[in-house]
mmCIF file of the C-alpha atoms, coordinates in Angstrom:
data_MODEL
# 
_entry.id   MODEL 
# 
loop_
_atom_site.group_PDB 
_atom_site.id 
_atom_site.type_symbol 
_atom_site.label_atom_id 
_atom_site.label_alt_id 
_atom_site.label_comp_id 
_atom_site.label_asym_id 
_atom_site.label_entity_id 
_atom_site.label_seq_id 
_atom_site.pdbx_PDB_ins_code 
_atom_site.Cartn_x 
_atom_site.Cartn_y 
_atom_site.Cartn_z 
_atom_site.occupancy 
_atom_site.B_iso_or_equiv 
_atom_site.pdbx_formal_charge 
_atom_site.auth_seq_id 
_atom_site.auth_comp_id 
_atom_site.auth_asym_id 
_atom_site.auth_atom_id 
_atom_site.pdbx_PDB_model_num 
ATOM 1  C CA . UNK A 1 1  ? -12.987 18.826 -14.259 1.00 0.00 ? 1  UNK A CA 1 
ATOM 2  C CA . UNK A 1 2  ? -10.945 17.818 -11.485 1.00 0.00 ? 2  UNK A CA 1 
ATOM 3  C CA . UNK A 1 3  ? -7.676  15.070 -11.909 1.00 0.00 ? 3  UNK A CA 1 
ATOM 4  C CA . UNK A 1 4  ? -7.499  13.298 -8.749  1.00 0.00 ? 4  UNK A CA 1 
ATOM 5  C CA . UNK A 1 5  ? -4.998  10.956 -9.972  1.00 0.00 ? 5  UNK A CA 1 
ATOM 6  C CA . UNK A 1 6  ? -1.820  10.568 -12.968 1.00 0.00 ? 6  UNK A CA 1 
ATOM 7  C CA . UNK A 1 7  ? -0.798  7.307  -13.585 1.00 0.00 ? 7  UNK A CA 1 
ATOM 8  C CA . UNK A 1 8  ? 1.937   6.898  -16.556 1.00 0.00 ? 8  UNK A CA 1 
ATOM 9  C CA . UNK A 1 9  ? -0.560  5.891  -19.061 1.00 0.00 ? 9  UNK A CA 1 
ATOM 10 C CA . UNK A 1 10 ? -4.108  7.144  -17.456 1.00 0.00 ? 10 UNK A CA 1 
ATOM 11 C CA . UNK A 1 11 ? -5.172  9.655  -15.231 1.00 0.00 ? 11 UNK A CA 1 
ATOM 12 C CA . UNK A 1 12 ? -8.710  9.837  -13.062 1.00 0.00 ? 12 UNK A CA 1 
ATOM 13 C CA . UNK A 1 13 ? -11.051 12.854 -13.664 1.00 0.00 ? 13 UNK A CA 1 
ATOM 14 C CA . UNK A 1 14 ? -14.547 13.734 -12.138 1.00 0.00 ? 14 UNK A CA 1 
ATOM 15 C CA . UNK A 1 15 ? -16.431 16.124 -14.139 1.00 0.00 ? 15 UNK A CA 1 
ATOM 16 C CA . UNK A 1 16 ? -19.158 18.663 -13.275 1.00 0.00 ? 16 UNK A CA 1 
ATOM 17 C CA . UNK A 1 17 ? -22.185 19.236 -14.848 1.00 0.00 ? 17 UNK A CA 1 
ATOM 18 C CA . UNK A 1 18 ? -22.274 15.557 -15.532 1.00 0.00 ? 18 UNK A CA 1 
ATOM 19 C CA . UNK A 1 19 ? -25.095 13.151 -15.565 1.00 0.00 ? 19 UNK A CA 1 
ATOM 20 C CA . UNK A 1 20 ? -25.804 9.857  -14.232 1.00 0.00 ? 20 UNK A CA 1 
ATOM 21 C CA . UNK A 1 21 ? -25.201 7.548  -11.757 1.00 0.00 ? 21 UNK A CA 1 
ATOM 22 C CA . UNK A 1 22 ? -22.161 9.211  -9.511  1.00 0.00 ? 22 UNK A CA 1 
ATOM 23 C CA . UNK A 1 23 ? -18.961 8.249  -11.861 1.00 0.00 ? 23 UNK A CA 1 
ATOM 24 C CA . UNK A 1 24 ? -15.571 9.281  -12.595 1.00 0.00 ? 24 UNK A CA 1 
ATOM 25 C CA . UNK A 1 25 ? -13.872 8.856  -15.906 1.00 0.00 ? 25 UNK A CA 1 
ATOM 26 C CA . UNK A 1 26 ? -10.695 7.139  -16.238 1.00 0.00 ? 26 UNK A CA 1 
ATOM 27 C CA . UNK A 1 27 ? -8.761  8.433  -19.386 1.00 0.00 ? 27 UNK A CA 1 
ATOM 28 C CA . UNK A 1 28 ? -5.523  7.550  -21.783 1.00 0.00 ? 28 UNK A CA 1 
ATOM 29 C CA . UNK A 1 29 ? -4.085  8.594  -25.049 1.00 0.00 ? 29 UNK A CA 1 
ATOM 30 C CA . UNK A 1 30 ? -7.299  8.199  -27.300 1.00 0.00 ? 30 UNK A CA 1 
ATOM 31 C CA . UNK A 1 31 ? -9.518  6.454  -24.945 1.00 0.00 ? 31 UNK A CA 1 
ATOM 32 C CA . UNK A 1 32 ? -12.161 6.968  -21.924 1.00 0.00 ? 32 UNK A CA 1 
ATOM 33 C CA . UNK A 1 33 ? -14.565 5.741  -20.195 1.00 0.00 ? 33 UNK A CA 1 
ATOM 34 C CA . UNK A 1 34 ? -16.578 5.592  -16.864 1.00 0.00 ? 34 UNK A CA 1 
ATOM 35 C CA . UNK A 1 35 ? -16.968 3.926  -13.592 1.00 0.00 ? 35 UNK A CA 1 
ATOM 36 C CA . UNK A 1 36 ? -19.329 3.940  -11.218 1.00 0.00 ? 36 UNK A CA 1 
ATOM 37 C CA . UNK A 1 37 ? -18.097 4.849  -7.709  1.00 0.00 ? 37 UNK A CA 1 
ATOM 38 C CA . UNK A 1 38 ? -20.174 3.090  -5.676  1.00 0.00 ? 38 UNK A CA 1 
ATOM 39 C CA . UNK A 1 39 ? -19.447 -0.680 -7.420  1.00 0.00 ? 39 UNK A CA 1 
ATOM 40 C CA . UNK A 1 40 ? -16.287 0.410  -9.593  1.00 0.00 ? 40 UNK A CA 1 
ATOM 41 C CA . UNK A 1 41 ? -17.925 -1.131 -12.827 1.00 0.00 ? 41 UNK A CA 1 
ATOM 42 C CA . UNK A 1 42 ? -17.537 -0.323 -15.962 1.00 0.00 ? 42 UNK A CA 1 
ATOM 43 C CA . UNK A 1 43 ? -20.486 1.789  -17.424 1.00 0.00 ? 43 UNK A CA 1 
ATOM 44 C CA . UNK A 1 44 ? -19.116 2.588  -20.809 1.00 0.00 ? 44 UNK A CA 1 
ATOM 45 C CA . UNK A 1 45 ? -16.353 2.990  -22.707 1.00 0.00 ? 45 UNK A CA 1 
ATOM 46 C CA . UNK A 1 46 ? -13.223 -0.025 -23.615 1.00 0.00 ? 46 UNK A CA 1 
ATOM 47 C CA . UNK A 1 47 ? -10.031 0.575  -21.665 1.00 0.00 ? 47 UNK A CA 1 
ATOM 48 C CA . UNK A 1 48 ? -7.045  -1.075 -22.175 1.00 0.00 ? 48 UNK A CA 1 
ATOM 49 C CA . UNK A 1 49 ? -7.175  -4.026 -19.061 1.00 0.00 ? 49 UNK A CA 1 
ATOM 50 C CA . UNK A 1 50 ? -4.014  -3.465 -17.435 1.00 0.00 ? 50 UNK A CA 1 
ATOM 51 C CA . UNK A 1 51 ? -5.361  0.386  -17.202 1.00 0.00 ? 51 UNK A CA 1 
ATOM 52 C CA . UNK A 1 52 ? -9.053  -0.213 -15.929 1.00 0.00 ? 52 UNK A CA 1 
ATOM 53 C CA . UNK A 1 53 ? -7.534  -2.998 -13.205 1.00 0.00 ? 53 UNK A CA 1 
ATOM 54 C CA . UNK A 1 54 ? -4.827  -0.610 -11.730 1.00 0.00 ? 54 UNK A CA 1 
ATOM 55 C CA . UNK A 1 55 ? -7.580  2.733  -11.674 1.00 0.00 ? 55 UNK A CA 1 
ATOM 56 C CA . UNK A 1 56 ? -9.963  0.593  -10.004 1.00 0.00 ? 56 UNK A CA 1 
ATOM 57 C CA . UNK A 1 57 ? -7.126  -1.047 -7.684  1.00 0.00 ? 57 UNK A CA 1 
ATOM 58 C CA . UNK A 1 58 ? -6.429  3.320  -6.465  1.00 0.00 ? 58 UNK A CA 1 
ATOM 59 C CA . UNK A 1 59 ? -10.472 4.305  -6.592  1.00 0.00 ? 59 UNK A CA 1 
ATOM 60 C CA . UNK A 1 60 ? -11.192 0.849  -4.440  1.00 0.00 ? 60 UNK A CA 1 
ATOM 61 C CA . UNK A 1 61 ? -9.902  3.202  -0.980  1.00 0.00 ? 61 UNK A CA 1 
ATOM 62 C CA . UNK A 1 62 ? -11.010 6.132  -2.151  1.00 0.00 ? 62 UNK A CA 1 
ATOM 63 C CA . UNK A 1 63 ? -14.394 5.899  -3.076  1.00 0.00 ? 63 UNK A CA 1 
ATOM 64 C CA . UNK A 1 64 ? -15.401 7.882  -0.217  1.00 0.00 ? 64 UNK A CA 1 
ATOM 65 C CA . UNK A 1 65 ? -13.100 10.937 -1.867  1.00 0.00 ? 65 UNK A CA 1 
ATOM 66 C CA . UNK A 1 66 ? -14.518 10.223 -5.430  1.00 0.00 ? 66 UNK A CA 1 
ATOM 67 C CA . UNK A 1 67 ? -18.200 10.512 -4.174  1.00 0.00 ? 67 UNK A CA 1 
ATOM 68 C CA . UNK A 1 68 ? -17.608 14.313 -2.115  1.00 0.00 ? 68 UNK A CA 1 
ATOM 69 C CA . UNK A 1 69 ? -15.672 15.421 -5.314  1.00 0.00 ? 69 UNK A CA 1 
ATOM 70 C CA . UNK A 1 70 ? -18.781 14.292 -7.472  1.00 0.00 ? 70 UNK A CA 1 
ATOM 71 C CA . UNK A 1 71 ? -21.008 15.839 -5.614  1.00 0.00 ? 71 UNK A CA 1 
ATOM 72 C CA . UNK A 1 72 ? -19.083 18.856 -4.744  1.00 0.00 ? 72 UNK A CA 1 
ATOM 73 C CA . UNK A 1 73 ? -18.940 19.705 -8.716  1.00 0.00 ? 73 UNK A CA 1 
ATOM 74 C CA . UNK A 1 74 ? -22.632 18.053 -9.313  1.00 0.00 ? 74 UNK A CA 1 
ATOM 75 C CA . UNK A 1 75 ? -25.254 19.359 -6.484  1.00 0.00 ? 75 UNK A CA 1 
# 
């Protein structure tokens, strides 16, 4: 797992050996869920809103970063 990113309340992870559609997880105190790089929706999980709007907001010009991590850690 690799943290690209610590906000107060959230932080933004890529995983390897993960499946899917190229993602990264954004994660809080007892929640996740996932995001698809390429159109920065939701795929699963419930975040708080403030939380998923202000992830996206820093992943929207860096989704060029997200996808090399992903695939650097998935081939």
């Amino acid at each position: 797992m690799v943290t690209l990113h610590r906000a107060p309340s959230w932080k933004i992870a890529v995983y390897g050996r993960d499946h899917g559609v190229p993602h990264f997880h954004i994660e809080g105190k007892g929640w996740r869920c996932s995001v698809s790089i390429a159109t920065l929706d939701l795929i699963i999980g419930d975040p708080p809103k403030a939380a998923f709007i202000e992830a996206t907001a820093w992943a929207a010009g860096r989704q060029v970063e997200l996808l090399k991590t992903w695939r650097d850690l998935n081939p």
